[in-house]
PDB file of N, CA, C and O in Angstrom, chain B, residues numbered from 101:
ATOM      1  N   UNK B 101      48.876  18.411  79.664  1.00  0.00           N
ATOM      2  CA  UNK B 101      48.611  17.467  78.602  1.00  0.00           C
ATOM      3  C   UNK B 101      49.667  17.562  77.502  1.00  0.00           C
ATOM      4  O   UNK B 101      49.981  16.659  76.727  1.00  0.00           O
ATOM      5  N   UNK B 102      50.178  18.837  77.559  1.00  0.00           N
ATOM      6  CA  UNK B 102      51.196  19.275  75.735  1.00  0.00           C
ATOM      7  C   UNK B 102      52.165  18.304  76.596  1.00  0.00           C
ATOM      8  O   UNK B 102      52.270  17.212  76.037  1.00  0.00           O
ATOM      9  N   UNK B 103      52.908  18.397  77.811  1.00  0.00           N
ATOM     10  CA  UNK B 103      53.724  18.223  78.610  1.00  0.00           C
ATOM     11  C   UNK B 103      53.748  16.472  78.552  1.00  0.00           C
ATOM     12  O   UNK B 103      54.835  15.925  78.732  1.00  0.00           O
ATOM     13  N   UNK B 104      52.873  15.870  78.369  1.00  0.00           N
ATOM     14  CA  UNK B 104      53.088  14.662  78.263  1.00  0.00           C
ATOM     15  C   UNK B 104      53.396  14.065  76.950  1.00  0.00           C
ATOM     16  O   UNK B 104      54.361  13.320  76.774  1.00  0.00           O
ATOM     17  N   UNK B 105      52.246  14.533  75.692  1.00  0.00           N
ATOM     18  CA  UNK B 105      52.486  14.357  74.521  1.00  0.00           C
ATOM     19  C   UNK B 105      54.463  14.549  74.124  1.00  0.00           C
ATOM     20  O   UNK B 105      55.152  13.720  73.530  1.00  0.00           O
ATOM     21  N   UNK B 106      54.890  15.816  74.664  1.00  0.00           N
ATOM     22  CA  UNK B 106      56.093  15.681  74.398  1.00  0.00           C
ATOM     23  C   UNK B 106      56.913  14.671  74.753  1.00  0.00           C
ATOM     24  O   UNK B 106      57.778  14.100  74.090  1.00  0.00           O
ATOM     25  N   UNK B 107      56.452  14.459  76.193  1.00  0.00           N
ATOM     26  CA  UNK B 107      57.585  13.415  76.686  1.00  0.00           C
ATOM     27  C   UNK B 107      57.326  11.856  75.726  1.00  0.00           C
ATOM     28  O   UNK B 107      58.243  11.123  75.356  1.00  0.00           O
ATOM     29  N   UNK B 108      55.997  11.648  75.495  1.00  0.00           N
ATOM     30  CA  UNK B 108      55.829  10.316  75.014  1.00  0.00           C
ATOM     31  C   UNK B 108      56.602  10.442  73.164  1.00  0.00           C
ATOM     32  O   UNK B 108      57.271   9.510  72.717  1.00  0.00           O
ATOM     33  N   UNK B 109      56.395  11.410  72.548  1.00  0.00           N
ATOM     34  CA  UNK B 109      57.295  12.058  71.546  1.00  0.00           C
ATOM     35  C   UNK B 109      58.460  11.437  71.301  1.00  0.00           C
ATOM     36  O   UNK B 109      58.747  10.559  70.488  1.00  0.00           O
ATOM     37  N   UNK B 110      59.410  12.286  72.507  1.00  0.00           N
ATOM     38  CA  UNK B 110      60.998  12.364  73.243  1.00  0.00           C
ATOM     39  C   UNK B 110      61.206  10.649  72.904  1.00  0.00           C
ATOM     40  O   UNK B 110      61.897  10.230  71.976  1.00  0.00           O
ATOM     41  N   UNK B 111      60.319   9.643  74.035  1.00  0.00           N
ATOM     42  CA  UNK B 111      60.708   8.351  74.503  1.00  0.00           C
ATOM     43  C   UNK B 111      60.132   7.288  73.031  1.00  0.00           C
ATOM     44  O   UNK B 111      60.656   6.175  73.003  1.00  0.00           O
ATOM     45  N   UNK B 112      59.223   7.574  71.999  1.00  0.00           N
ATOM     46  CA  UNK B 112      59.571   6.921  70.751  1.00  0.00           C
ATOM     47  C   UNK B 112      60.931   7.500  70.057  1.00  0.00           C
ATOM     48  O   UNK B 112      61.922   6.856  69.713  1.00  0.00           O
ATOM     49  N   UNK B 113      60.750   8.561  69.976  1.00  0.00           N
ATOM     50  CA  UNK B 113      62.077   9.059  69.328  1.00  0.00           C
ATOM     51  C   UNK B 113      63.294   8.244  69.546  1.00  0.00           C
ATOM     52  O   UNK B 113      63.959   7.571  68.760  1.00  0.00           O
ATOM     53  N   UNK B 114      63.428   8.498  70.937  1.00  0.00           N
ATOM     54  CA  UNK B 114      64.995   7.553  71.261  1.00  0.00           C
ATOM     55  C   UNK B 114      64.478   6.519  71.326  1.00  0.00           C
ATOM     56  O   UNK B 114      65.531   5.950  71.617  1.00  0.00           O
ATOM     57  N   UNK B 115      63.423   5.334  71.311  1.00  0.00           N
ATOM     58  CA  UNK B 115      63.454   4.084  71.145  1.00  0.00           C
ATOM     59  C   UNK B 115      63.869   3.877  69.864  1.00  0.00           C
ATOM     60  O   UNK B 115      64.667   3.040  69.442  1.00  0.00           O
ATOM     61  N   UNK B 116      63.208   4.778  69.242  1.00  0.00           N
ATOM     62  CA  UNK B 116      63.708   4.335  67.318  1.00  0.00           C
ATOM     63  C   UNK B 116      64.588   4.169  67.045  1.00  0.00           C
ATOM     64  O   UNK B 116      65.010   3.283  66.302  1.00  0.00           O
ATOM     65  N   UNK B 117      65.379   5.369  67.824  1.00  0.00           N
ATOM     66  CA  UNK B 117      66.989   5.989  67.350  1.00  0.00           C
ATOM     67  C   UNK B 117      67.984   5.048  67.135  1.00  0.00           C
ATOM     68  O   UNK B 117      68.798   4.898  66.224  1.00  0.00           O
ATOM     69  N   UNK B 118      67.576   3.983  68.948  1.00  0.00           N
ATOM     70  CA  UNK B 118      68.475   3.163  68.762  1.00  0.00           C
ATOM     71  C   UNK B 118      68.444   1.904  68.447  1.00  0.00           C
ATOM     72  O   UNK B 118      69.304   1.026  68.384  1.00  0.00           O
ATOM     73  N   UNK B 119      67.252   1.945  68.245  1.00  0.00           N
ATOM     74  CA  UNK B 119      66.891   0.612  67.119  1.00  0.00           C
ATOM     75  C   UNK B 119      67.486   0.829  65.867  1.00  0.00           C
ATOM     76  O   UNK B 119      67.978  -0.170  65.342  1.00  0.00           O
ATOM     77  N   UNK B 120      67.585   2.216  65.078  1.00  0.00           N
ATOM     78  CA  UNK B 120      68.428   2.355  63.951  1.00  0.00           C
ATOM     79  C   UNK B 120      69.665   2.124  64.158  1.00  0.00           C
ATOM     80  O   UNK B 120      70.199   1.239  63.489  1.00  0.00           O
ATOM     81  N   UNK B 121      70.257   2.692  64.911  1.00  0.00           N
ATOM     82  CA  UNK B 121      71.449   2.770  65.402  1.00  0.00           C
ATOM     83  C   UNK B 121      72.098   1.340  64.775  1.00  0.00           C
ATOM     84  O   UNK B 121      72.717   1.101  63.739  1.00  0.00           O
ATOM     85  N   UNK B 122      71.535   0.286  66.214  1.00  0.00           N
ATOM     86  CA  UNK B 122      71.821  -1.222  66.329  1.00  0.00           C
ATOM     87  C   UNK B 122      71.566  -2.021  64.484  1.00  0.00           C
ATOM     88  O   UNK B 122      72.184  -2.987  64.038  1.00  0.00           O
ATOM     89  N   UNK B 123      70.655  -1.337  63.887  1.00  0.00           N
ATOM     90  CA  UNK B 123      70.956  -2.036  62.285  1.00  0.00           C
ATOM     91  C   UNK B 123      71.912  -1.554  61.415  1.00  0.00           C
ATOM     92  O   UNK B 123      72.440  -2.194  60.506  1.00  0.00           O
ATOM     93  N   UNK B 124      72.210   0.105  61.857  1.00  0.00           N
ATOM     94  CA  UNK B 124      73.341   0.629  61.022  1.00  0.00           C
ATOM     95  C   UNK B 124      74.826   0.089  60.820  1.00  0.00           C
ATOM     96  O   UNK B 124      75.553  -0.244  59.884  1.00  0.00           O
ATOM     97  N   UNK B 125      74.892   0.205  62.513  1.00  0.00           N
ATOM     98  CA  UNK B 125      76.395  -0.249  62.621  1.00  0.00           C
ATOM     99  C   UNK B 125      77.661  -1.454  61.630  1.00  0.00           C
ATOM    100  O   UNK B 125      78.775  -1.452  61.104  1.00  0.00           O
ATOM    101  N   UNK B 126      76.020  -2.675  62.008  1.00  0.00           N
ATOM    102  CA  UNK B 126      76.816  -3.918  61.421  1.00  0.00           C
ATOM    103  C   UNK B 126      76.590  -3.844  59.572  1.00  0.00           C
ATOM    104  O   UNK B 126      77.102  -4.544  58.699  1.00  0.00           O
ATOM    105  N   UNK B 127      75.976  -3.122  59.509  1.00  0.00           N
ATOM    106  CA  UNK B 127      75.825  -3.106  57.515  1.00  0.00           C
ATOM    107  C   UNK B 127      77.314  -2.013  57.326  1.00  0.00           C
ATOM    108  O   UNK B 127      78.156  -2.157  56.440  1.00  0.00           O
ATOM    109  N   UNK B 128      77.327  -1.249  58.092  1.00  0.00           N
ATOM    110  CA  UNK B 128      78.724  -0.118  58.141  1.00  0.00           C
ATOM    111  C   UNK B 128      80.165  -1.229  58.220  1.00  0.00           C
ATOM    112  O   UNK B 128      81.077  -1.249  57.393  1.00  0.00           O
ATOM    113  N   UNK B 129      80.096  -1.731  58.928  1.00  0.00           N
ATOM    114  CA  UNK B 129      80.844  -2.838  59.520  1.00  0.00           C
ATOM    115  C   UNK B 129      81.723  -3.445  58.477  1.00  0.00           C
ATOM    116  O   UNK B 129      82.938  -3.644  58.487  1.00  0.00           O
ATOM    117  N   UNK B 130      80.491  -3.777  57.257  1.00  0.00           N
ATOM    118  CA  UNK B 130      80.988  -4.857  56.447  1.00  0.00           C
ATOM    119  C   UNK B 130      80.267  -6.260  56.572  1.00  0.00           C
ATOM    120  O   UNK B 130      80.589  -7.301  55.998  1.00  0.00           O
ATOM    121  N   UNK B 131      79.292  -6.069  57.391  1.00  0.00           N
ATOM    122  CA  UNK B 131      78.308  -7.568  57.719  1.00  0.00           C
ATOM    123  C   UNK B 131      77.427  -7.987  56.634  1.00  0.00           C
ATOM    124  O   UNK B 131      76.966  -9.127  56.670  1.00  0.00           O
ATOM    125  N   UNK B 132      77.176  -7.296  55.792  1.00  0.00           N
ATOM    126  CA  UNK B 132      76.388  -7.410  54.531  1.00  0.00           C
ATOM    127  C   UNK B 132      74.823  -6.944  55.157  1.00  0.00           C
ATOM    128  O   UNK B 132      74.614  -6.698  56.345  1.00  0.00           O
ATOM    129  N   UNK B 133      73.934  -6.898  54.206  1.00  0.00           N
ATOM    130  CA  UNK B 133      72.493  -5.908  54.142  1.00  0.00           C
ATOM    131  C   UNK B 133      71.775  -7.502  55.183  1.00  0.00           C
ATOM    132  O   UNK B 133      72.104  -7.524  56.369  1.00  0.00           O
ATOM    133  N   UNK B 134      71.046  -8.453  54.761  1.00  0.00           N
ATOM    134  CA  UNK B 134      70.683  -8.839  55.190  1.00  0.00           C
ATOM    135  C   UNK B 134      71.304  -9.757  56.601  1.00  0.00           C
ATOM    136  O   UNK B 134      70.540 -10.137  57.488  1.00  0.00           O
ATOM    137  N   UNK B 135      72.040  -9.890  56.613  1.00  0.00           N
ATOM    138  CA  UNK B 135      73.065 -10.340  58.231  1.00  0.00           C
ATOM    139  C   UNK B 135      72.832  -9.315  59.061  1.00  0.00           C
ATOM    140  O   UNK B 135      72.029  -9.420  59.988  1.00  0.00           O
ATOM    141  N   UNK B 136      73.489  -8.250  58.823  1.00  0.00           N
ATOM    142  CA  UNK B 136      73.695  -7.284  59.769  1.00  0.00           C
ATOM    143  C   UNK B 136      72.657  -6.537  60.201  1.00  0.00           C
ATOM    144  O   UNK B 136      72.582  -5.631  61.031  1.00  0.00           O
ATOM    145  N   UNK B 137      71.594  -7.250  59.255  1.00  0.00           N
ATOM    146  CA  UNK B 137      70.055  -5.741  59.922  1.00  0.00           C
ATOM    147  C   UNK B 137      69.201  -7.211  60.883  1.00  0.00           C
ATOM    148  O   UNK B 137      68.522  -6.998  61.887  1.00  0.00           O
ATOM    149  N   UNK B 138      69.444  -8.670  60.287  1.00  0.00           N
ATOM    150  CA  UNK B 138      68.861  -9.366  61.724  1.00  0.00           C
ATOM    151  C   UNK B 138      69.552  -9.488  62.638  1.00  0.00           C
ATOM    152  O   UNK B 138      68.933  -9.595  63.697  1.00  0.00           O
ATOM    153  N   UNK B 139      70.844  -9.528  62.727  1.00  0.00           N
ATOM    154  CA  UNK B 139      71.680  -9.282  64.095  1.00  0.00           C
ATOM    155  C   UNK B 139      71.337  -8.145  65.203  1.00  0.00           C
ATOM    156  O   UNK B 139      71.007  -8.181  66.388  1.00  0.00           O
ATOM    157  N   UNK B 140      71.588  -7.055  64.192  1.00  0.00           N
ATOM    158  CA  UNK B 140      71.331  -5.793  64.827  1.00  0.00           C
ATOM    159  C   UNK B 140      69.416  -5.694  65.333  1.00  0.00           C
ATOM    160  O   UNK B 140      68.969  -5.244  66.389  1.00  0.00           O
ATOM    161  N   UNK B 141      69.079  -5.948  64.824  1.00  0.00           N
ATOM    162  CA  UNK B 141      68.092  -5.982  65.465  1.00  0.00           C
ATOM    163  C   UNK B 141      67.482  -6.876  66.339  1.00  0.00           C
ATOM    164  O   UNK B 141      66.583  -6.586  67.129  1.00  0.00           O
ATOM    165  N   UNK B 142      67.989  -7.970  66.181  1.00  0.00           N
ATOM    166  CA  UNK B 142      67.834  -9.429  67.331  1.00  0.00           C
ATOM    167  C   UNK B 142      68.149  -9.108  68.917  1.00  0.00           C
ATOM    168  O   UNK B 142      67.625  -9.520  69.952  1.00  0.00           O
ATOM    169  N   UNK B 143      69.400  -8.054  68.618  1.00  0.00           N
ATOM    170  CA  UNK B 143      70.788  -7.924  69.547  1.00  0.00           C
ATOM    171  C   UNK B 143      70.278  -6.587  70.459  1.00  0.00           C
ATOM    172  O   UNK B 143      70.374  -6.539  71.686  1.00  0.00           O
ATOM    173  N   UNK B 144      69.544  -5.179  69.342  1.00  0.00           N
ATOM    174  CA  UNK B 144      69.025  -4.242  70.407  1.00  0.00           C
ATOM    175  C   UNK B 144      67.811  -4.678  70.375  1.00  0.00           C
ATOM    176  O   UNK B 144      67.728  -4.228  71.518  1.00  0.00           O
ATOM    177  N   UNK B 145      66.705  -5.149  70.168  1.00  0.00           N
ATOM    178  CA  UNK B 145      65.522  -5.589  70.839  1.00  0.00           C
ATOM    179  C   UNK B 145      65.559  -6.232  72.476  1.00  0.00           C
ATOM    180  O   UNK B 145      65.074  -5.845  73.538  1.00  0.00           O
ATOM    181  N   UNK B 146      66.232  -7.177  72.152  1.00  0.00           N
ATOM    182  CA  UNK B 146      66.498  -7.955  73.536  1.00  0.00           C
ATOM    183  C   UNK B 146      67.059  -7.068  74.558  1.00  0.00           C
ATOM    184  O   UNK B 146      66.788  -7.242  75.746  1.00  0.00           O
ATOM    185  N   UNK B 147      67.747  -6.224  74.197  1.00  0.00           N
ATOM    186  CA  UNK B 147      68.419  -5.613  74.915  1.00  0.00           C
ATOM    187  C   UNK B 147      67.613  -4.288  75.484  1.00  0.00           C
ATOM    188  O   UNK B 147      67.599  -3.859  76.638  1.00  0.00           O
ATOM    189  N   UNK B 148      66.968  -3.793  74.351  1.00  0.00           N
ATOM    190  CA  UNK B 148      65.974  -3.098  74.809  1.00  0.00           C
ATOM    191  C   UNK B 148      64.705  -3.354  76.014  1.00  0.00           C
ATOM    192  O   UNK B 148      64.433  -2.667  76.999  1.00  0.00           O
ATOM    193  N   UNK B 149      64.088  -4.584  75.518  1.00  0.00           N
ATOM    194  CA  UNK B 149      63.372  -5.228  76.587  1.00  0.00           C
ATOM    195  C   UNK B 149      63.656  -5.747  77.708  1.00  0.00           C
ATOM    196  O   UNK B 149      62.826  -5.900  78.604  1.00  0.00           O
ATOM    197  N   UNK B 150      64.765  -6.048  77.775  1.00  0.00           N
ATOM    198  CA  UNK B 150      65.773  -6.366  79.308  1.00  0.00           C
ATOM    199  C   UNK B 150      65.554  -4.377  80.141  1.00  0.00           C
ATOM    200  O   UNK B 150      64.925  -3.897  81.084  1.00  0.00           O
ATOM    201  N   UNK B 151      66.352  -3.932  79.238  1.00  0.00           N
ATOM    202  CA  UNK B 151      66.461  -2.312  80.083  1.00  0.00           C
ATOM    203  C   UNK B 151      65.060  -2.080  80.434  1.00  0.00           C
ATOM    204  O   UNK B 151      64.703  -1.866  81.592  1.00  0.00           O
ATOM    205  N   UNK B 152      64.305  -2.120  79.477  1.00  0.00           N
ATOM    206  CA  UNK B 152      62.681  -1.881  80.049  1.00  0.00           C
ATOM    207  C   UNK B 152      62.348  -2.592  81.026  1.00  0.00           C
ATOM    208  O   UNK B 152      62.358  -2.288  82.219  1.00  0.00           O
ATOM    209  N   UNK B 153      62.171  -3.156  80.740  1.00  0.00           N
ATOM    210  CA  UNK B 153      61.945  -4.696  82.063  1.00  0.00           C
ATOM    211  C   UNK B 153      62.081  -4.081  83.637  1.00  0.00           C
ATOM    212  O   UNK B 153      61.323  -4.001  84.603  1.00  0.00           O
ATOM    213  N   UNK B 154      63.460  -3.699  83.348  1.00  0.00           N
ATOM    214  CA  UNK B 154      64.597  -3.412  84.923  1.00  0.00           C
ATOM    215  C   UNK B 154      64.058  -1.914  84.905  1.00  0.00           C
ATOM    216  O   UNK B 154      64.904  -1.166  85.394  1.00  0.00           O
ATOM    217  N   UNK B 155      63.058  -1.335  84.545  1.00  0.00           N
ATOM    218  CA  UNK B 155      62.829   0.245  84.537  1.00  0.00           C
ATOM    219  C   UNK B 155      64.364   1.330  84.737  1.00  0.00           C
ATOM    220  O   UNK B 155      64.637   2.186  85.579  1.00  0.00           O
ATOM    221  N   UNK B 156      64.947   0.924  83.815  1.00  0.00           N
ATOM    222  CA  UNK B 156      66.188   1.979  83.945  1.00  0.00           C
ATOM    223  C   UNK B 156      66.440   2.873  83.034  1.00  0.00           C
ATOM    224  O   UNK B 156      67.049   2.678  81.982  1.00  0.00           O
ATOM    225  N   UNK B 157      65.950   3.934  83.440  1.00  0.00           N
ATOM    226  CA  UNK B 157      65.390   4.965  82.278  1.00  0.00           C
ATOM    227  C   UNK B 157      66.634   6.067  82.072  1.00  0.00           C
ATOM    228  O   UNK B 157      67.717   5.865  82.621  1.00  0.00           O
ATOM    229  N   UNK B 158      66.397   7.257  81.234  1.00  0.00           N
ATOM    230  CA  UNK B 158      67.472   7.994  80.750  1.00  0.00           C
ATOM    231  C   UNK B 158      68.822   7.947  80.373  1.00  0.00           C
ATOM    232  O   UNK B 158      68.880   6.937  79.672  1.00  0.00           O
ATOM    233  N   UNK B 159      69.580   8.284  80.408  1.00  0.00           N
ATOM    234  CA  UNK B 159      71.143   7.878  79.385  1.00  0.00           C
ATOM    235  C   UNK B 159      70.943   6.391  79.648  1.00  0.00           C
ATOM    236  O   UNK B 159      70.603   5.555  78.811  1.00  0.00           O
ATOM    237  N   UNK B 160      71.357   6.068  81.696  1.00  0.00           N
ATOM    238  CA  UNK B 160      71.890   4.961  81.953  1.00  0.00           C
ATOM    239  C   UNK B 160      71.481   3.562  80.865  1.00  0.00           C
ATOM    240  O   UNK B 160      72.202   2.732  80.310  1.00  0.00           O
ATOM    241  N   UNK B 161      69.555   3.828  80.886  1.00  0.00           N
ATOM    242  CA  UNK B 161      68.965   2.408  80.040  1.00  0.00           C
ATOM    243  C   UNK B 161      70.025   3.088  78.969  1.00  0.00           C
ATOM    244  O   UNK B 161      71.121   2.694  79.366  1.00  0.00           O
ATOM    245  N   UNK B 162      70.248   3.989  77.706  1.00  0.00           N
ATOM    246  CA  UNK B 162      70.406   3.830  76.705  1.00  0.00           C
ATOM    247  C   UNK B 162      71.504   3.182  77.096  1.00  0.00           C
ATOM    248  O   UNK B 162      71.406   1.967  76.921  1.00  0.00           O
ATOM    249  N   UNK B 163      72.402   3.498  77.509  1.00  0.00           N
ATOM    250  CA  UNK B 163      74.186   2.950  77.425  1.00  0.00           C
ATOM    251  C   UNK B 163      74.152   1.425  77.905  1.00  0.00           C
ATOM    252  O   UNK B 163      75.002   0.612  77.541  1.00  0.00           O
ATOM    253  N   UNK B 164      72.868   1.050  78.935  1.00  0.00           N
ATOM    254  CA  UNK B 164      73.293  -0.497  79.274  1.00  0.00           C
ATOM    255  C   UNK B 164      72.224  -1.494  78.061  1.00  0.00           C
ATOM    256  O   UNK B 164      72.249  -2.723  77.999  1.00  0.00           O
ATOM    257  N   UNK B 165      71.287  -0.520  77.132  1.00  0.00           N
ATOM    258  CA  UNK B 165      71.219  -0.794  76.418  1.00  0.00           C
ATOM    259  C   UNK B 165      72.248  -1.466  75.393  1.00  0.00           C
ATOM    260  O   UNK B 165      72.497  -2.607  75.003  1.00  0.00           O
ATOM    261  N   UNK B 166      72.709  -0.197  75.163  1.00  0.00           N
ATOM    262  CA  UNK B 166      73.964  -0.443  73.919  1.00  0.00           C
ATOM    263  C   UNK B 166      74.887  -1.544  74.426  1.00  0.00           C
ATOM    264  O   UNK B 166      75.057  -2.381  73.539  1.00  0.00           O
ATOM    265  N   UNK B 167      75.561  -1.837  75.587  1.00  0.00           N
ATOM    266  CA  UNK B 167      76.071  -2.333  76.463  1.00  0.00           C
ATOM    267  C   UNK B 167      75.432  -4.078  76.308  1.00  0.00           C
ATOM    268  O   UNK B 167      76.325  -4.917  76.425  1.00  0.00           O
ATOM    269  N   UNK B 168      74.730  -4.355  76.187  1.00  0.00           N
ATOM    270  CA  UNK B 168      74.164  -5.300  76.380  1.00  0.00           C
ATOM    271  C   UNK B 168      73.550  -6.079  74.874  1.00  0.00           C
ATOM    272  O   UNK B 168      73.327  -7.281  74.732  1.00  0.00           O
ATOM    273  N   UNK B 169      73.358  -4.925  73.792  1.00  0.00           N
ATOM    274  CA  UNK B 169      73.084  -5.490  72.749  1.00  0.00           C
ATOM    275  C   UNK B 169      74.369  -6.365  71.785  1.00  0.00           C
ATOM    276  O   UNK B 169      74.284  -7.187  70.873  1.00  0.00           O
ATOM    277  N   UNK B 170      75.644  -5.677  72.553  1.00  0.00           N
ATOM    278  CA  UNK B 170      76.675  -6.279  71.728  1.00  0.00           C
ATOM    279  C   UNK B 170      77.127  -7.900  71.984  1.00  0.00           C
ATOM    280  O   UNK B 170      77.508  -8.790  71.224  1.00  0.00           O
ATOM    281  N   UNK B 171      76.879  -7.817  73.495  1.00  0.00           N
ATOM    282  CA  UNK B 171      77.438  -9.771  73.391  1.00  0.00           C
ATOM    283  C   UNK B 171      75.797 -10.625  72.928  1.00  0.00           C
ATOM    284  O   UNK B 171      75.730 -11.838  72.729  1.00  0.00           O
ATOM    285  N   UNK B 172      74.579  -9.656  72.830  1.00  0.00           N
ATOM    286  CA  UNK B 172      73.425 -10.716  72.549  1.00  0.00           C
ATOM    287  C   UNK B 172      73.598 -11.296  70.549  1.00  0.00           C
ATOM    288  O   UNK B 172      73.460 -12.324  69.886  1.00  0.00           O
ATOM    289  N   UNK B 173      74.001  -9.728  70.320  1.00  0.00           N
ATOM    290  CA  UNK B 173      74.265 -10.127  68.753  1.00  0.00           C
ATOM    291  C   UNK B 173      75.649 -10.844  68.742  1.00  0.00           C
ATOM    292  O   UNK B 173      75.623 -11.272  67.588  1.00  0.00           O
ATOM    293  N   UNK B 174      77.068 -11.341  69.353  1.00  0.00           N
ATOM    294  CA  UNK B 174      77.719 -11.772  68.798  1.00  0.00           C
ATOM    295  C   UNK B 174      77.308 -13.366  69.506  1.00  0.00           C
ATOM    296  O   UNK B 174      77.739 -14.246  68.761  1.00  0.00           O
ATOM    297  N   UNK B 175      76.641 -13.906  70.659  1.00  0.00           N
ATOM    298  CA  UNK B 175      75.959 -15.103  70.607  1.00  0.00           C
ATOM    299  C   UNK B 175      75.048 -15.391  69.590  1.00  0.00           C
ATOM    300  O   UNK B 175      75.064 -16.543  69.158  1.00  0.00           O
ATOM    301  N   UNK B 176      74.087 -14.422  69.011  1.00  0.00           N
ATOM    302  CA  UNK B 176      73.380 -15.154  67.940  1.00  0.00           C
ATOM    303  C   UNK B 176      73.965 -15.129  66.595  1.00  0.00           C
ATOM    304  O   UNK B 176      73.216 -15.387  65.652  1.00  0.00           O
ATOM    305  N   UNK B 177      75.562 -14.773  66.309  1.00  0.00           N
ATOM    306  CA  UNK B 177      76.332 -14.806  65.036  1.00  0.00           C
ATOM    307  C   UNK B 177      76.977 -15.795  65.370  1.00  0.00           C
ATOM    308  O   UNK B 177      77.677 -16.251  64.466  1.00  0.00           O
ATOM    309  N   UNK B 178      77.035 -16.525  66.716  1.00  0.00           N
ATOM    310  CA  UNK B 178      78.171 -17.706  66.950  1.00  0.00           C
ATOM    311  C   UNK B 178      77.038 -18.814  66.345  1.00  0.00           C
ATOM    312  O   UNK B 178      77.231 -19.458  65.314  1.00  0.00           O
ATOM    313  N   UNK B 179      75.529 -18.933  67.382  1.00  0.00           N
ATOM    314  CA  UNK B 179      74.818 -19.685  66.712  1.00  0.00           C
ATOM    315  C   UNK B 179      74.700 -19.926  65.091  1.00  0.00           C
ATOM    316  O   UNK B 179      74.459 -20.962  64.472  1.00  0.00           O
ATOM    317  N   UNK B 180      74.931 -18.735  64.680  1.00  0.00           N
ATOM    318  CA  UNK B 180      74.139 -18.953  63.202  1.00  0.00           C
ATOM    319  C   UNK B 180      75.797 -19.717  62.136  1.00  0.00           C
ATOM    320  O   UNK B 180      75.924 -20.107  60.976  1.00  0.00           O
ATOM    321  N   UNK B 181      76.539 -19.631  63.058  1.00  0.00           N
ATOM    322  CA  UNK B 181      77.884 -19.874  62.505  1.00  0.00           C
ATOM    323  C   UNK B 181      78.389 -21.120  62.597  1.00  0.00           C
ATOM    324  O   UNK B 181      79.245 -21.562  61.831  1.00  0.00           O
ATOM    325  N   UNK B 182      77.768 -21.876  63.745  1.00  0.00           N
ATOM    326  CA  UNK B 182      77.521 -23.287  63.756  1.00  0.00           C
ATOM    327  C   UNK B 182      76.621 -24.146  63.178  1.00  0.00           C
ATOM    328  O   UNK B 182      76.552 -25.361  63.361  1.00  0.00           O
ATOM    329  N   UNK B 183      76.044 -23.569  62.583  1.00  0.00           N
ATOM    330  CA  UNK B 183      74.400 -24.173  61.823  1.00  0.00           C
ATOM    331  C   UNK B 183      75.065 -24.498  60.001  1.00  0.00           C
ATOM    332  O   UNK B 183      74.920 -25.529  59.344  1.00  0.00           O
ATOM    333  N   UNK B 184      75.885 -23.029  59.542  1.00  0.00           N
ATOM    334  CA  UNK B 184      76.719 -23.602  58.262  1.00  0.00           C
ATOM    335  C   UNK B 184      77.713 -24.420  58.381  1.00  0.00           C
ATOM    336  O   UNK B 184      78.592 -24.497  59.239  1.00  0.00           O
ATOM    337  N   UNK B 185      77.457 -25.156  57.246  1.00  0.00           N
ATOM    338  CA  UNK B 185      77.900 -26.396  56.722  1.00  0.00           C
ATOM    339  C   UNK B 185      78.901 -26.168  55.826  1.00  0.00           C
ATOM    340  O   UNK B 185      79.437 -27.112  55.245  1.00  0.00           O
TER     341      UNK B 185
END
């Protein structure tokens, strides 16, 4: 039972991580506070739920995670870039 509690622990932990991760980057960047924390999070959500989806667990999900959150956030910065006037 301890043996599971940990693992379920472990697997919020790194879900969080890189949900922080994906909002840090683009405010680091220079994207400004509010741009860069809905990108980043638009960009690893989706990306997150794709890796889940495909059950591809340990490093590999994280990296095709990361892998995958970068062209979802720069399609939804192209969208939002065609919408200003």
């Amino acid at each position: 039972m301890e043996i599971t509690l940990v693992r379920e622990m472990i697997e919020r932990i790194s879900r969080n991580l890189f949900l922080i991760m994906s909002l840090l980057i683009p405010i680091v960047a220079g994207m400004g506070l509010n741009f860069g924390i809905v990108l980043g999070a638009m960009g690893g959500q989706l990306a997150l739920i794709l890796v889940t989806n495909w059950h591809i667990m340990g490093l590999q999900g994280v990296f095709l995670a990361m892998i995958l959150s970068i062209p979802f956030s720069i399609f939804t910065w192209i969208c939002w870039r065609s919408n200003i006037k």
